[in-house]
Each structure stands twice: as C-alpha cells, then as structure tokens.
FIKOL-993201 format. One line per field, with one value per residue: x, y, z of N, C-alpha, C in turn; residue number from 0. Coordinates in steps of 0.05 Angstrom, whole numbers, plus 5000, padded with zeros to 4 digits. Layout:
N
npx <- [X:...]
npy <- [Y:...]
npz <- [Z:...]
capx <- [X:...]
capy <- [Y:...]
capz <- [Z:...]
cpx <- [X:...]
cpy <- [Y:...]
cpz <- [Z:...]
num <- [NUM:...]
! end
This chain:
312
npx <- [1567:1570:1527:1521:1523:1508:1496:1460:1479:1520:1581:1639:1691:1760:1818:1869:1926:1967:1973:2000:1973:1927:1850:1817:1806:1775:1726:1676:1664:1675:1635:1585:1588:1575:1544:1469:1443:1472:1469:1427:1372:1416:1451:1505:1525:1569:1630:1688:1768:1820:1866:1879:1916:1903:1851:1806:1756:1742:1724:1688:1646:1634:1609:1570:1538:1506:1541:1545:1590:1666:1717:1790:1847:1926:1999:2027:2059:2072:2029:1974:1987:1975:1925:1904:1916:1889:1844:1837:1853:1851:1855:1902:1930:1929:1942:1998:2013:2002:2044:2087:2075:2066:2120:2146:2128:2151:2203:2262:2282:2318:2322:2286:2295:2332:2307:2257:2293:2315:2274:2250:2297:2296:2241:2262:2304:2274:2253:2267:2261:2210:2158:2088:2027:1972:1944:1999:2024:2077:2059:2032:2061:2097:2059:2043:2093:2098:2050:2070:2117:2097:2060:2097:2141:2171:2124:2091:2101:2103:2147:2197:2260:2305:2321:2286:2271:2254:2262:2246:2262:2259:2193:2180:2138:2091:2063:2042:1983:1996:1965:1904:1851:1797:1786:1818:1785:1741:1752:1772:1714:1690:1719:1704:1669:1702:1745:1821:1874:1933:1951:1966:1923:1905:1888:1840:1805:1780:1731:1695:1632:1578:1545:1588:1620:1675:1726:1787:1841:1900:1970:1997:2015:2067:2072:2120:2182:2212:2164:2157:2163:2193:2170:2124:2123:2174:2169:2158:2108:2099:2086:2072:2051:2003:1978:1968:1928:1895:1875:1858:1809:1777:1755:1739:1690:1672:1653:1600:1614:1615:1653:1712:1766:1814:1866:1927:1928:1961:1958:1965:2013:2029:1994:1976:1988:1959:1953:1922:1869:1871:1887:1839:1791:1737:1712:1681:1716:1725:1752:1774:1792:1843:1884:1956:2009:2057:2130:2186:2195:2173:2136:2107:2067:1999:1931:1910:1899:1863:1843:1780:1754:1712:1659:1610]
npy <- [8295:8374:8429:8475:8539:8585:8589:8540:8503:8434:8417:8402:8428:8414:8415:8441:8426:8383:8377:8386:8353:8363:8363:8332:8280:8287:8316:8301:8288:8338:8367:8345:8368:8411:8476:8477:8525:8564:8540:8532:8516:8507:8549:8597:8656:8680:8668:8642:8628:8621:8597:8577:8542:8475:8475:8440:8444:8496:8491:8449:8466:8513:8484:8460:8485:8552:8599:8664:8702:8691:8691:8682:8668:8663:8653:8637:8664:8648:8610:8640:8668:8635:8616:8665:8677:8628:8646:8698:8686:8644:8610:8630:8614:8556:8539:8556:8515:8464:8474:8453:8413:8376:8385:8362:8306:8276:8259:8217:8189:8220:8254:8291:8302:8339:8374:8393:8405:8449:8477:8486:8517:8567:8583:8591:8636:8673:8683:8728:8771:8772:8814:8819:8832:8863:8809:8788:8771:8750:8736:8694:8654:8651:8616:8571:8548:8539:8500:8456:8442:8421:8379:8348:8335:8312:8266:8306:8359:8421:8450:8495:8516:8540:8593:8599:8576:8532:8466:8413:8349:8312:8274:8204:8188:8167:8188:8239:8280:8342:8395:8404:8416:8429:8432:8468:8506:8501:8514:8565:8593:8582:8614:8661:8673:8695:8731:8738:8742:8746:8740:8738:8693:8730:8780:8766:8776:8827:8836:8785:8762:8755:8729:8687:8637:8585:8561:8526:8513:8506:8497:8444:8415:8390:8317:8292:8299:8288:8289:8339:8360:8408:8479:8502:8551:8607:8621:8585:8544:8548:8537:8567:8596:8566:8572:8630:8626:8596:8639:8673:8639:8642:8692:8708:8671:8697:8743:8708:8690:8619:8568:8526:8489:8445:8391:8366:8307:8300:8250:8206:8199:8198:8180:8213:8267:8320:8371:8403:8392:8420:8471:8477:8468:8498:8473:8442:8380:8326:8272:8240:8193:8189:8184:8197:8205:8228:8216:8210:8155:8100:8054:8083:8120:8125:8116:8156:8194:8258:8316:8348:8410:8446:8506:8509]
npz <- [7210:7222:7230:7198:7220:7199:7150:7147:7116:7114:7152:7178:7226:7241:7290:7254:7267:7296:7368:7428:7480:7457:7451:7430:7440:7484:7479:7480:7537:7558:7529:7554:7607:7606:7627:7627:7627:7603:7543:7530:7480:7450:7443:7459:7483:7492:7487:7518:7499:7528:7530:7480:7435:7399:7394:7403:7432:7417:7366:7357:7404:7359:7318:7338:7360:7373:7366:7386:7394:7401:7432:7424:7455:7459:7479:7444:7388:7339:7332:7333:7290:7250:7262:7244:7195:7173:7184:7146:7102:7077:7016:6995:7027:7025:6973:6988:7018:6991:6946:6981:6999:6954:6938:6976:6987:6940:6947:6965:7041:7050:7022:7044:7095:7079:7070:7101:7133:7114:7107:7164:7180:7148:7180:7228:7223:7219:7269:7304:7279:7256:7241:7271:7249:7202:7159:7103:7044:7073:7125:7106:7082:7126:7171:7128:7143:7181:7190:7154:7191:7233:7207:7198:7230:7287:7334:7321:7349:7375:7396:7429:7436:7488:7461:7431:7390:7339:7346:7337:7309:7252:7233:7216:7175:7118:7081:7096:7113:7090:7071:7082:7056:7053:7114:7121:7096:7123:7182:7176:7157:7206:7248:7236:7269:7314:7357:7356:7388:7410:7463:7539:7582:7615:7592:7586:7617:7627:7591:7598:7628:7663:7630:7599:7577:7585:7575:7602:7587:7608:7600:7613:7679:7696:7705:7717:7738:7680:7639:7619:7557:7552:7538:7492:7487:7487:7553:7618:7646:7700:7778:7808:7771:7757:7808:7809:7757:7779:7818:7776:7760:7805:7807:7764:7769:7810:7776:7750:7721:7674:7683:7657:7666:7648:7661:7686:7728:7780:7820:7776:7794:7840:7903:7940:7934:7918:7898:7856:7881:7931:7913:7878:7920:7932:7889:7838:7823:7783:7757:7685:7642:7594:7528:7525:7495:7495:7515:7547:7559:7536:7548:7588:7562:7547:7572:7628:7685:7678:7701:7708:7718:7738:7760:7780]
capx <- [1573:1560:1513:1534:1485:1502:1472:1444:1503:1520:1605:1659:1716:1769:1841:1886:1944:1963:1975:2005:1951:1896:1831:1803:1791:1756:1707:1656:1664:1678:1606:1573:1587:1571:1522:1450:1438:1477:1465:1400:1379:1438:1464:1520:1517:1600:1656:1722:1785:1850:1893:1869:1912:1901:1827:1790:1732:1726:1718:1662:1628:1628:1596:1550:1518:1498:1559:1549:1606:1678:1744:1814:1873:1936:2022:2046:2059:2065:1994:1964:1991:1962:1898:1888:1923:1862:1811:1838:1868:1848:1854:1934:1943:1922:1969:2027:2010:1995:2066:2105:2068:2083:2154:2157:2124:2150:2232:2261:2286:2343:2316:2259:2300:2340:2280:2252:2314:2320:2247:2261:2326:2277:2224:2279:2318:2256:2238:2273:2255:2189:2130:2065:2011:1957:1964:1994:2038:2096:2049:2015:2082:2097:2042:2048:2122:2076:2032:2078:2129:2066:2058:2129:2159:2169:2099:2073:2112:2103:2166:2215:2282:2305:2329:2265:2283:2240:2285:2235:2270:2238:2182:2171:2115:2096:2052:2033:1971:2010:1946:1875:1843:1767:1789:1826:1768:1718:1763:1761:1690:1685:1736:1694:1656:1717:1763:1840:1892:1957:1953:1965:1898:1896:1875:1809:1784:1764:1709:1688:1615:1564:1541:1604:1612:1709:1746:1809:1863:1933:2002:1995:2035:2088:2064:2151:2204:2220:2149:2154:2189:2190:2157:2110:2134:2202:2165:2147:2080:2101:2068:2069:2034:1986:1957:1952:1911:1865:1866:1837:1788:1766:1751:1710:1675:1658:1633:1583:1609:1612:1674:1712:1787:1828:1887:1939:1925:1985:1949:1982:2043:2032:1961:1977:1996:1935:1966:1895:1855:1876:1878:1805:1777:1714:1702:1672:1722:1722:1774:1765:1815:1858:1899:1974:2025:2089:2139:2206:2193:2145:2120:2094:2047:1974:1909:1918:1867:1869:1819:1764:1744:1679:1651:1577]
capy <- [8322:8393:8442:8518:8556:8614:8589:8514:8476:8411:8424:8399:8439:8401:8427:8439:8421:8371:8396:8365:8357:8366:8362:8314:8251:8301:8325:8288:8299:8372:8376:8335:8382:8444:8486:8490:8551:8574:8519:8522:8512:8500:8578:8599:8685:8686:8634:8649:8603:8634:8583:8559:8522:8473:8492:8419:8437:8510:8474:8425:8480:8523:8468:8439:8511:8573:8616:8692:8712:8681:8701:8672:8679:8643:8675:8636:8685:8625:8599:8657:8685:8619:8621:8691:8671:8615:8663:8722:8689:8613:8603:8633:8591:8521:8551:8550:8483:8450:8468:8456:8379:8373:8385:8346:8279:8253:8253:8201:8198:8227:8286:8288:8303:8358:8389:8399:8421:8476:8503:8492:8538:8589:8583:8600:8655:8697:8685:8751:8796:8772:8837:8819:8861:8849:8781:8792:8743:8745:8714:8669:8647:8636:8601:8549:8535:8525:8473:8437:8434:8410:8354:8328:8334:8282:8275:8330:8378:8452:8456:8519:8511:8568:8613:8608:8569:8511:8446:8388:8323:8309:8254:8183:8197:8161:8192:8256:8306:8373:8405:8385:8445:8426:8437:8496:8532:8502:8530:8602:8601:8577:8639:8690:8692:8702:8756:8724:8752:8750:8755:8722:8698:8749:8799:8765:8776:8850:8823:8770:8769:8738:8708:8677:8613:8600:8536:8539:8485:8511:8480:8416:8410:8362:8293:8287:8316:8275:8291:8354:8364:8444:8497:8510:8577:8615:8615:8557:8553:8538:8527:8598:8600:8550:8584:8661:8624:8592:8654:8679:8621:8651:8720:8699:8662:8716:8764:8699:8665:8592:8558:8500:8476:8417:8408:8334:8293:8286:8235:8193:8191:8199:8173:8237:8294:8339:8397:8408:8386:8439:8498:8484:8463:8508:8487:8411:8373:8296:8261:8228:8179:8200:8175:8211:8194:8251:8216:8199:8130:8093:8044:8101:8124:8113:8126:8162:8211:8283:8324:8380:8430:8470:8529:8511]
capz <- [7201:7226:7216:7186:7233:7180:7122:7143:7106:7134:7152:7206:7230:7270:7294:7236:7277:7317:7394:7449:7496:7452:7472:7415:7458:7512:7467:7489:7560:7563:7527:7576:7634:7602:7639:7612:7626:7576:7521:7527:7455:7423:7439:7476:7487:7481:7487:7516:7506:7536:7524:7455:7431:7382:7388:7384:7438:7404:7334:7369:7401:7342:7294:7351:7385:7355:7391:7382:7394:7407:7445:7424:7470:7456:7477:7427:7370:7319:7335:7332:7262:7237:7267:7229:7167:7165:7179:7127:7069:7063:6992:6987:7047:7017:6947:6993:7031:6974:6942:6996:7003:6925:6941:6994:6975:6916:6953:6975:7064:7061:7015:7051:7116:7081:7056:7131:7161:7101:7121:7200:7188:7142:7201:7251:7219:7215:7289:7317:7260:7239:7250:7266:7234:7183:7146:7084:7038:7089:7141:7091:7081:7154:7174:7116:7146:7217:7186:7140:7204:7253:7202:7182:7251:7309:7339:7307:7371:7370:7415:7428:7460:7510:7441:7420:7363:7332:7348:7337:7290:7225:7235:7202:7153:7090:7067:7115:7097:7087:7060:7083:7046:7063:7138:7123:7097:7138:7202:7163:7162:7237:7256:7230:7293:7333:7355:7365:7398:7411:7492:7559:7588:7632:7582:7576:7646:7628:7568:7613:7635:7671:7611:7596:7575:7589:7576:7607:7580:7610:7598:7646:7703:7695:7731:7739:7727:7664:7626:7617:7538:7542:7537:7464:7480:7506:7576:7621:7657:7733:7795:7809:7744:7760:7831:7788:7746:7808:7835:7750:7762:7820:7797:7735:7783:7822:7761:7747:7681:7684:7674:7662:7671:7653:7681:7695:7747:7798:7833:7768:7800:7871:7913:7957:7920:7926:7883:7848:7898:7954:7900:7869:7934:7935:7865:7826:7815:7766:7741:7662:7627:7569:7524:7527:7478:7495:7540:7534:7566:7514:7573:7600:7549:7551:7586:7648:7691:7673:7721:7700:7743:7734:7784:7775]
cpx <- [1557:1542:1525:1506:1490:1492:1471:1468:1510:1567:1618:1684:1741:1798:1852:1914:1945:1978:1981:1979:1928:1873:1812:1776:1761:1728:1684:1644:1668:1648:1588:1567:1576:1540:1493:1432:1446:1480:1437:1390:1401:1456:1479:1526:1550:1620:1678:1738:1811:1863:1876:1877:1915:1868:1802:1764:1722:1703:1693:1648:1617:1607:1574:1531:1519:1513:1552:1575:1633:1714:1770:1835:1900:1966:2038:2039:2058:2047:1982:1963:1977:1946:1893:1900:1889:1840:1819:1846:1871:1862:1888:1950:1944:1937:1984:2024:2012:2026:2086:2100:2077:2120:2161:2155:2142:2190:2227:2265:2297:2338:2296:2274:2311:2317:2265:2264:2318:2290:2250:2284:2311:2257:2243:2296:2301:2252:2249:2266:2234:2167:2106:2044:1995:1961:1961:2019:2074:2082:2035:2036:2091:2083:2035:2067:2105:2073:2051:2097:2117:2069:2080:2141:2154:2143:2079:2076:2110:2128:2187:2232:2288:2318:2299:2257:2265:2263:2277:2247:2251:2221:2188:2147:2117:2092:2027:2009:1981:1988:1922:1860:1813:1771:1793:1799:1742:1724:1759:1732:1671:1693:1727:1671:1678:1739:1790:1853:1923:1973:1955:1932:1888:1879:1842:1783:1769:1744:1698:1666:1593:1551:1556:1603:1663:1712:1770:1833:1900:1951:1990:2013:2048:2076:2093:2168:2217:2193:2146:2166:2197:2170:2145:2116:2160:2197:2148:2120:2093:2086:2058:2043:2002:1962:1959:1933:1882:1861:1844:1805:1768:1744:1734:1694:1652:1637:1605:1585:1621:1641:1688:1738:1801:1853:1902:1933:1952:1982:1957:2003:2050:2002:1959:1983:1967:1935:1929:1873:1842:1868:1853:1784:1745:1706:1701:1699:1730:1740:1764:1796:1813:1877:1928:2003:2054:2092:2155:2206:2165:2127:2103:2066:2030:1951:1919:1898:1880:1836:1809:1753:1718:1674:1617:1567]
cpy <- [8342:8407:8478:8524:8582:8614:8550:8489:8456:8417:8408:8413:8420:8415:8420:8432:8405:8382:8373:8371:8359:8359:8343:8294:8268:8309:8327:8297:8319:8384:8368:8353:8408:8453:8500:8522:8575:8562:8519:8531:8518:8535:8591:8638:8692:8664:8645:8624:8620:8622:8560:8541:8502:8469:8467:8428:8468:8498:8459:8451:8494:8511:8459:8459:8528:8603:8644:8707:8695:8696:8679:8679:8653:8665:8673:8651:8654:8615:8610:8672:8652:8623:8651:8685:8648:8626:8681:8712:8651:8597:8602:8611:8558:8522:8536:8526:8471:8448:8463:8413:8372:8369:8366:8309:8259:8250:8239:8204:8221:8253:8303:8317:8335:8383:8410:8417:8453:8502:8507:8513:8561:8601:8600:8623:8681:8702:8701:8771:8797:8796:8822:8837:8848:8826:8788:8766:8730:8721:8691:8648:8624:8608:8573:8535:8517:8511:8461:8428:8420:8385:8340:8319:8314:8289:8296:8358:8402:8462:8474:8512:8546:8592:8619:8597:8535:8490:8419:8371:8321:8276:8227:8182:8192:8180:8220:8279:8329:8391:8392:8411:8447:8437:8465:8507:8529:8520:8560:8603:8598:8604:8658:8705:8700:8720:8734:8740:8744:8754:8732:8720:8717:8764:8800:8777:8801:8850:8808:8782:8742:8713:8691:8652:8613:8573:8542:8515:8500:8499:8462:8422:8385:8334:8288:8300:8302:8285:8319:8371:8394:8452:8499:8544:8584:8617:8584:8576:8542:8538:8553:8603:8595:8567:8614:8649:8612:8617:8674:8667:8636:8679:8723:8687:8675:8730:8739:8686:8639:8590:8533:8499:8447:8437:8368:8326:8284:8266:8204:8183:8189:8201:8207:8272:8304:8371:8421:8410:8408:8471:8502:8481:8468:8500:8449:8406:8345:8285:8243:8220:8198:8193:8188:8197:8214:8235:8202:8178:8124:8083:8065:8118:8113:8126:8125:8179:8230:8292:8352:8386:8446:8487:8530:8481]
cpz <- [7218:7213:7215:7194:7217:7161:7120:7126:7120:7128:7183:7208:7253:7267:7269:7241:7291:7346:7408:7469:7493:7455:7450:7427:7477:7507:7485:7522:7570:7564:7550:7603:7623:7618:7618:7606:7608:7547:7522:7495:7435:7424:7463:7467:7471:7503:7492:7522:7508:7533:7490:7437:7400:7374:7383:7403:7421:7382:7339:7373:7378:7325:7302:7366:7374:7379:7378:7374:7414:7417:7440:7439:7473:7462:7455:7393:7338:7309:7331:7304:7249:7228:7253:7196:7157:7161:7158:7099:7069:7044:6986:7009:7043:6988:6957:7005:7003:6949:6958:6997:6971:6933:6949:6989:6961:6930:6974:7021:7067:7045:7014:7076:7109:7076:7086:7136:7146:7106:7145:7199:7179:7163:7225:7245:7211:7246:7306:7299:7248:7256:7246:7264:7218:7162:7112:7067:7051:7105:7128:7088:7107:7165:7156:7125:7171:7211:7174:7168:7231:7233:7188:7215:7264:7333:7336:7341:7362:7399:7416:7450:7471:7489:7431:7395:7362:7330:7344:7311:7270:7238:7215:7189:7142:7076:7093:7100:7101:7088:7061:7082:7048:7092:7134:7122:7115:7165:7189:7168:7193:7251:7247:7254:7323:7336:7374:7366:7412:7441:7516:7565:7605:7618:7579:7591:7635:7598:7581:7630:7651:7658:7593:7597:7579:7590:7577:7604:7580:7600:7624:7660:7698:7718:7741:7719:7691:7637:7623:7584:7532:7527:7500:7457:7492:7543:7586:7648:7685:7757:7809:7798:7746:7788:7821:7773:7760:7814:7811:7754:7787:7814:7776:7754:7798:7808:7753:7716:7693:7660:7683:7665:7665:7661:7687:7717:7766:7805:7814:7780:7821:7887:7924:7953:7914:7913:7876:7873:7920:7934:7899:7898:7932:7908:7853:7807:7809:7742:7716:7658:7596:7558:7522:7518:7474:7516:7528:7534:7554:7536:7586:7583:7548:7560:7616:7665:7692:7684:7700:7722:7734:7765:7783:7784]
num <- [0:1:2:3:4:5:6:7:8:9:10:11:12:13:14:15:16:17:18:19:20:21:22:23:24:25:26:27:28:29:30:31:32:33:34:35:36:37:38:39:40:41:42:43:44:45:46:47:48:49:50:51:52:53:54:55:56:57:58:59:60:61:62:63:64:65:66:67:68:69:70:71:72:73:74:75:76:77:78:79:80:81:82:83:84:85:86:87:88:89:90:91:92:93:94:95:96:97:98:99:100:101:102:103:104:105:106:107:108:109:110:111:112:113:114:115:116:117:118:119:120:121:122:123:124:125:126:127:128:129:130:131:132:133:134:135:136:137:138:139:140:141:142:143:144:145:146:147:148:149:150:151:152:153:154:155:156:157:158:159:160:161:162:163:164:165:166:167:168:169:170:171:172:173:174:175:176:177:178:179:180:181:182:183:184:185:186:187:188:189:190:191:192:193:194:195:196:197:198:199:200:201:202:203:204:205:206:207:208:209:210:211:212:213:214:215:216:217:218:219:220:221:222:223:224:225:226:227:228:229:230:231:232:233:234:235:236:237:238:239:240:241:242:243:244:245:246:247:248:249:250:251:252:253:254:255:256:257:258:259:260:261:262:263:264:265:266:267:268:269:270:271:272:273:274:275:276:277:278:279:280:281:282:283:284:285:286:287:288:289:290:291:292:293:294:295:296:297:298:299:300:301:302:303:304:305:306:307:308:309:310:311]
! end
C-alpha cells in the first residue's frame, strides 16, 4: 500500500480503465530511470503527462512522491470527461456504476449482449451533440457508459472507427468488476493535485519548466501494418506525428526539464529498421521487455521490446 502524503493515510490508486498500451507492467522500470534530481526525497516540483492515457505511471508516481503539482493532457474527449467526472463527483459516479453492474450481472449471454449494444448505441448517439463543460449529471452519466463499456467490451478496447463511433464487440466476462468504488475515490483524491485538460500535447510546452519532471507515452507506431487496430481517437498518430513530437522532445529539452519517452520497438520486426534510433539519436536510449496482448494474430502476442528514451 500507498501513502496519502495529504493526510498520512495508507491508499493505492491504480488506472480505472483498462488501456491499450498501458503502462502497468512498466511501472517499475519507468521509476528506475527517473532523474534524482528531481526525486530527491520523494518530491517531484510538477509532473507533466501529455498523453495520459490510462494514467498507471501518473497513479504510481502520485502515491509513491510528494508531486506538487500535476499536468494532464489527453485529445480524447471521452478520457478526459472521465478523468474529471472522478475527480468532481465520485460518489454519483460509483451510484451510476454500481446500477448499471446490477443490471448487468444477474442476465443471462444473450441478454447480456443486448444490454451492451443498447448502452454502446446510447454512448454513440450522444457523440456529435454531447457539450463539454462543468461535470454535471449528464457527464456523470457519460462517463459511467465509458467505464461500464471499458469493462464489458472485447479486451477492454477504447477504439473509434473513422465516424467516430464506439464499435468495439461485447467481451467474454463472467463475472467483470463494473464498479471498483475504493479505486474510484482513491483516483479522486489523487486528481486533486492535477489540472486535466482536454488538449493535444502541444499545449503543454508553454507551462513546461526547467523543473519539470514529462512522461511522454504516444500512440505506438505500428511494428506492421496488421497491428495497428485504430485509432482511440478520430485521428491517427503517424510518422509525421511521431518526428513533431521528437522535434517537442527536443525543445523541452532545451528549456531544461527532464524527460522520458516510450515508444514500440521496430527492431521487433525488422533487425534494421532504425526508425527510433535515428530520430532520438542525441538522446539515452534502452530497450525493456513487455508483455502485449492486442493483435489480430494470437501467436503473435507476448513479450516483446518496447524502447524508453530519456534526455538526461
């Protein structure tokens, strides 16, 4: 267990969602690298995560370092009305979880399945007309559909086809937690030192300081054309994408905050492909195993090397 550096409680916060890509396994080795200079006792000045996510090294740091102050940056509008539904209104939020898992439980497959597809069509016939704005029992609303459709669906996908439209299959679940209402509120009380937003990472650069602490977990780069299952949002991250964001890396670098990067390993799929390699050049970079369980071809799933980058 954690410690509540706000009033000494012993607490853990971990992602309330599951995420493709998430940074669970990494934990460990994210911390490892971190620069002491700004950990030095246990206190990190301010924390930026531009691509946040489903938020597992925030959640670690938060519980494990005495952060000041915290920066959220996420485009997907989905993720984002969550993440503030958790921090503003907990309690109405674990209500509606908590009837929605009632509902869902006690039916059998097949009225299990319709059950889903009648919230996935609710979820989706808001997603051109829904306003974001202060969270009130519209978004509380929302955001329950999020989590209950995060943990019913097929791998727990946060996937958008090119409408924009939530399209992921109902999962195989006996017995799925809908409602893990200790998390919830422990995440609320983690999110009160952070300001979330609603923005590309760009926006962050101009807050960004020397004493910056920046974990930067993009969209991966496809290792092939086959692993890639779309976009989490209506845009895809491309290779374009990928060298504006070296050239981000850069530029934080310059003002003197320390930062880190994951990022897929091509070198999976081809000895010679140097994609990473050539971008980060001027900059430490160490490949770690990971386990990776999205791919249409099962054989293919597994531990694989996914590279981090640091500028220090």
């Amino acid at each position: 267990m954690q410690i509540d550096l706000f009033n000494n409680q012993k607490f853990e916060a971990k992602p309330f969602l599951k995420w493709a890509g998430g940074k669970t396994q990494l934990v460990n080795e994210i911390e490892s690298i971190l620069p002491n200079v700004l950990t030095n006792n246990k206190k990190i000045k301010s924390y930026f995560e531009p691509f946040i996510g489903g938020g597992a090294v925030f959640f670690h740091l938060a519980t494990n370092y005495n952060i000041k102050k915290a920066f959220l940056y996420d485009i997907n509008k989905e993720l984002i009305l969550t993440y503030n539904a958790i921090k503003n209104d907990p309690d109405e939020l674990i209500n509606r979880l908590y009837a929605l898992q009632d509902r869902f439980l006690p039916k059998d497959d097949h009225k299990r399945k319709e059950y889903y597809l009648t919230i996935r069509k609710k979820f989706n016939n808001d997603l051109g007309t829904f306003k974001f704005g202060d969270v009130d029992e519209k978004h509380i609303i929302r955001a329950s559909y999020t989590i209950f459709l995060n943990k019913t669906c097929f791998n727990g996908l946060f996937r958008l086809n090119k409408k924009g439209e939530f399209n992921v299959p109902m999962g195989k679940y006996k017995n799925p937690t809908i409602c893990d209402a200790e998390n919830i509120k422990n995440v609320s009380k983690v999110l009160k030192i952070a300001e979330i937003f609603n923005k590309s990472y760009l926006y962050s650069e101009e807050l960004i300081n020397k004493e910056s602490l920046v974990y930067l977990d993009p969209p991966y780069r496809p290792l092939n054309k086959t692993s890639n299952f779309t976009s989490y949002s209506e845009d895809e991250f491309n290779d374009n994408d990928q060298i504006e964001l070296a050239n981000y890396f850069s530029r934080i670098s310059k003002i003197g905050a320390k930062a880190i990067l994951s990022n897929s390993d091509p070198k999976n799929e081809n000895e010679n492909e140097n994609f990473f390699d050539d971008l980060y050049a001027n900059y430490d970079i160490s490949r770690v195993r990971a386990k990776r369980f999205i791919n249409r071809d099962g054989k293919k799933r597994g531990a694989i090397n996914e590279i981090l980058i640091k500028n220090y």
